[in-house]
matplotlib code that plots the C-alpha trace (Angstrom):
import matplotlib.pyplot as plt

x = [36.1, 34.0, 31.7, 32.8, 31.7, 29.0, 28.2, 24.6, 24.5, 20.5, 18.6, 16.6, 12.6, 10.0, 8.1, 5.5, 5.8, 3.5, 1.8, 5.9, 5.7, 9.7, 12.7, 14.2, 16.8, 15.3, 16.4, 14.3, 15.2, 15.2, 18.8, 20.5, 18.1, 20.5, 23.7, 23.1, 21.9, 25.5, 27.1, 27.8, 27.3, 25.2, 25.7, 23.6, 25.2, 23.2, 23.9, 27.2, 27.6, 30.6, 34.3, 36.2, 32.8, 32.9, 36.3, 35.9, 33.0, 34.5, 37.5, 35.6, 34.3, 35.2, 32.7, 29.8, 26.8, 25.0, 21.1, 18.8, 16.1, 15.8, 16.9, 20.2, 20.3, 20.5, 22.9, 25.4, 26.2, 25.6, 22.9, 19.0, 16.3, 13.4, 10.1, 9.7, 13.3, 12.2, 12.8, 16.7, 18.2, 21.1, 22.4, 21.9, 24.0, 26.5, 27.1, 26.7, 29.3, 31.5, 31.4, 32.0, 35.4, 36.4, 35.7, 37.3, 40.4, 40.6, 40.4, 37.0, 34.7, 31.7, 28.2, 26.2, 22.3, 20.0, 20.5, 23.9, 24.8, 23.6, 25.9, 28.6, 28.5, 27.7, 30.8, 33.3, 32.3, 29.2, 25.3, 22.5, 19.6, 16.5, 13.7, 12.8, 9.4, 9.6, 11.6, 9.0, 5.7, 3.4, 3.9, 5.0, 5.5, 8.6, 9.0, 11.0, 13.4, 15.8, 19.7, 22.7, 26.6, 28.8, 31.8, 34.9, 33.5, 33.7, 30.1, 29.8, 32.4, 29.5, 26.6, 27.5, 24.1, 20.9, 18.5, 15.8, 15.7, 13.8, 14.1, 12.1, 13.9, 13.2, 16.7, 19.9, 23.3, 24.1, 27.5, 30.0, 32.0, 36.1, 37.5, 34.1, 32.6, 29.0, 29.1, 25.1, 22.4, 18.7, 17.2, 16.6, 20.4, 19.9, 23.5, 22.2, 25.7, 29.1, 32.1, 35.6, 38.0, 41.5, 41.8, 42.4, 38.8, 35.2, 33.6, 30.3, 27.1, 23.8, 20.8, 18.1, 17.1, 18.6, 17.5, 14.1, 14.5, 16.1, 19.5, 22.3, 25.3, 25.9, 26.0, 27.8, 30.5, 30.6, 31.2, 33.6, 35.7, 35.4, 36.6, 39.3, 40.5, 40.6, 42.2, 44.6, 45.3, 45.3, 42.3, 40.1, 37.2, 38.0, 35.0, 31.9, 30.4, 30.8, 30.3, 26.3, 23.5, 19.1, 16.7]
y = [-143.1, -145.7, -147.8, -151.2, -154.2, -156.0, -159.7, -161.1, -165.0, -165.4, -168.7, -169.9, -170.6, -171.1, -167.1, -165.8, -162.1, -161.0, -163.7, -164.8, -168.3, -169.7, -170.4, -167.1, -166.0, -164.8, -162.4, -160.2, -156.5, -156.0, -157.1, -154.6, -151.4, -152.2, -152.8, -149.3, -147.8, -148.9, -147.5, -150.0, -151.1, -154.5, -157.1, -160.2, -163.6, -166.2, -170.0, -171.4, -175.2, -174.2, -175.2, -172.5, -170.2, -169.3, -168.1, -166.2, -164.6, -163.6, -162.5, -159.9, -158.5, -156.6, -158.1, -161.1, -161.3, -164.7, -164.5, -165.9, -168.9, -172.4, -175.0, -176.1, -180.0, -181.9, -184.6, -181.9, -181.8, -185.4, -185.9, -187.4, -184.7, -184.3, -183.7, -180.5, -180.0, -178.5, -179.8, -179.7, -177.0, -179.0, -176.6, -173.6, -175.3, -176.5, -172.8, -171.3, -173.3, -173.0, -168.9, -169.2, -171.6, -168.6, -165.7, -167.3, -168.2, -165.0, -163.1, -161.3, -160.2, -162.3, -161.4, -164.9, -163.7, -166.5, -169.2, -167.9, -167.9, -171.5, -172.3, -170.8, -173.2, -175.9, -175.2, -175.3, -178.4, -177.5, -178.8, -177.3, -177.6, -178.6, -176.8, -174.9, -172.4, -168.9, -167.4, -166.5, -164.0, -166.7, -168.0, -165.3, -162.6, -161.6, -161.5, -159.8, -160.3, -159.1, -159.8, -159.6, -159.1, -161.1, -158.0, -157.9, -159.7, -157.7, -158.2, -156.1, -153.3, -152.8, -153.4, -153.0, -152.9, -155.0, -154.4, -155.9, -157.9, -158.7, -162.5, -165.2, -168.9, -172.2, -173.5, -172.3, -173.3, -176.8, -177.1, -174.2, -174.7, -175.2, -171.6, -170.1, -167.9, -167.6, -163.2, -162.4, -164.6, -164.4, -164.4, -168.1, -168.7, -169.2, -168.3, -165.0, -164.1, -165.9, -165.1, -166.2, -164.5, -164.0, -163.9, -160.7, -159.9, -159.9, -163.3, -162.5, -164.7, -162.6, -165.4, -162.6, -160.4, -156.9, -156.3, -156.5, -153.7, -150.0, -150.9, -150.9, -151.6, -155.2, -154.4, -151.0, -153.3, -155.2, -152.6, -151.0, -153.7, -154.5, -150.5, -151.4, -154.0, -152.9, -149.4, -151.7, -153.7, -151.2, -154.5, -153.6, -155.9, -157.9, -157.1, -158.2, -160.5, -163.2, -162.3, -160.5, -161.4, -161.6, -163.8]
z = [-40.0, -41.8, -39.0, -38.4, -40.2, -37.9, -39.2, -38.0, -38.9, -40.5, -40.9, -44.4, -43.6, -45.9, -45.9, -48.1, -49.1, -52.1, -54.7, -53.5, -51.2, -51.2, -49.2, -47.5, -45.4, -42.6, -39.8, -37.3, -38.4, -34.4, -34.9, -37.5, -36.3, -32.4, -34.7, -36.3, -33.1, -31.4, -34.1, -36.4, -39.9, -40.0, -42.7, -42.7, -43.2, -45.0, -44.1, -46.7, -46.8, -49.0, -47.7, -45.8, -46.1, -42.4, -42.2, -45.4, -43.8, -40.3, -42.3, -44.0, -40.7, -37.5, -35.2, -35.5, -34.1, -33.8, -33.4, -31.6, -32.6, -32.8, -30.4, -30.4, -31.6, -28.3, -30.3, -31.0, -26.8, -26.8, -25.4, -26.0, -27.3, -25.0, -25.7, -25.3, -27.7, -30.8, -34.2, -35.7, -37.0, -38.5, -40.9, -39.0, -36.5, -38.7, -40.2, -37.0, -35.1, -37.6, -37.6, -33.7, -34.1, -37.0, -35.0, -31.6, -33.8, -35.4, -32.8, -34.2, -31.7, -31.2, -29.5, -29.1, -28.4, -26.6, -29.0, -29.5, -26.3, -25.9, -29.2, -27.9, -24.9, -26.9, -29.2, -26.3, -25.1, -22.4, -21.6, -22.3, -19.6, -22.1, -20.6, -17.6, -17.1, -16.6, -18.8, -21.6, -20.9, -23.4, -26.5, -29.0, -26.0, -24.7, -20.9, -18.5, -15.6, -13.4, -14.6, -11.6, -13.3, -11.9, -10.5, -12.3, -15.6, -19.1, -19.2, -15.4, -17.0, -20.0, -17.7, -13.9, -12.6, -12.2, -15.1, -16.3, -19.9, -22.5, -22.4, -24.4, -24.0, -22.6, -22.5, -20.6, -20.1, -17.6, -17.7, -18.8, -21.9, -21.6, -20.6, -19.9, -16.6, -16.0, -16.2, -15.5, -13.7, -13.0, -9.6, -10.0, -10.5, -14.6, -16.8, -18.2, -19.5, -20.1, -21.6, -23.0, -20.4, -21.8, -25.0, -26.8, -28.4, -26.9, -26.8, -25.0, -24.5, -23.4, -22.5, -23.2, -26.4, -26.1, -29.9, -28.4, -25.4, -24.5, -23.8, -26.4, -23.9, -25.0, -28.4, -27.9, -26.2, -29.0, -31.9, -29.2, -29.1, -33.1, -33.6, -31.0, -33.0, -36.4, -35.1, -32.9, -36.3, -39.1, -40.2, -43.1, -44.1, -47.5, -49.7, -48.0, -51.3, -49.4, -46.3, -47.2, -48.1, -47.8, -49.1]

ax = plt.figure().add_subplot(projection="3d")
ax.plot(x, y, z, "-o")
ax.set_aspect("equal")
plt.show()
């Protein structure tokens, strides 16, 4: 049986590869080597201004992946940017949104990782907290901490014990989104996981980087439940032009 169709949303930045110095699609290969490792097959979706792109996209997949990265614009949760906010990511934000509503309405999957946890909060209508200390070891190095599952949560069925992440963030969820649950914290009561209980696909927020550690059971859950649904469906990916792509 053919591995299911993982979607991992990218982000353009200027990079310089070669006598080459351009605009690129950009995505830390961290993310597709833990797709591959849970058994799926990783596709990388480049930002699409173009009408209806999004849902052309999650229709061509089984599950999606949104990455981690830049702040989430304060103004799209209504409120002022502080200081220590870093610049917009308007586009990013626009696509990335928009691939969250598709995959929530078509009952695709979804795995939001740090930033896309915090998006998928944001897109249901929660806060975002705009700093707090601790949850980074240093500029440019990852930390670690201690994560408690909340019983009874889909996150606790993949994970059901304390482990320690890989985590590398300065903001966290405030308030909870319409219909979500706070599934993981930190020892200093941070939302390390939520979820969309109810519905009839995966819609999982982790806070921390699992690309970046030893432990594949958040994204095993999530190819598990995108081979669950196109077995349960008979669903095969429309082809995947749209849908892939690298700078």
């Amino acid at each position: 049986m053919p591995r299911p169709v993982i979607g991992i949303s990218t982000y353009q930045d200027p990079a310089r590869w070669g006598v080459w110095e351009m605009p690129a699609v950009l995505l830390p290969a961290a993310y597709p080597r833990l797709v591959r490792a849970a058994g799926g097959l990783a596709v990388l979706l480049p930002p699409d201004d173009a009408a209806g792109a999004a849902q052309e996209a999650v229709a061509a997949l089984h599950g999606l992946v949104i990455a981690g990265g830049a702040d989430v614009e304060p103004a799209r949760y209504g409120a002022p940017a502080d200081p220590r906010t870093g610049p917009p990511a308007r586009e990013r934000d626009a696509w990335e949104l928009a691939l969250i509503a598709a995959a929530i309405a078509q009952r695709v999957p979804l795995l939001g990782i740090c930033r896309g946890m915090q998006l998928l909060n944001v897109s249901r209508g929660g806060t975002l907290h705009q700093h707090l200390d601790g949850h980074t070891g240093g500029p440019g190095v990852f930390g670690a901490h201690p994560v408690d599952p909340v019983p009874g949560t889909a996150y606790a069925q993949a994970v059901p014990e304390t482990i320690v992440v890989p985590a590398y963030h300065h903001q966290a969820v405030d308030r909870l989104g319409d219909g979500l649950v706070a599934c993981a914290h930190a020892p200093d009561g941070t939302v390390e996981a939520l979820e969309l209980p109810g519905g009839r696909s995966l819609v999982l927020g982790v806070q921390w980087h699992p690309e970046m550690g030893e432990d594949p059971r958040v994204m095993a859950a999530l190819v598990r439940a995108a081979r669950h649904r196109r077995d349960r469906s008979g669903a095969r990916p429309a082809p995947a032009t749209a849908a892939c792509g690298a700078g």
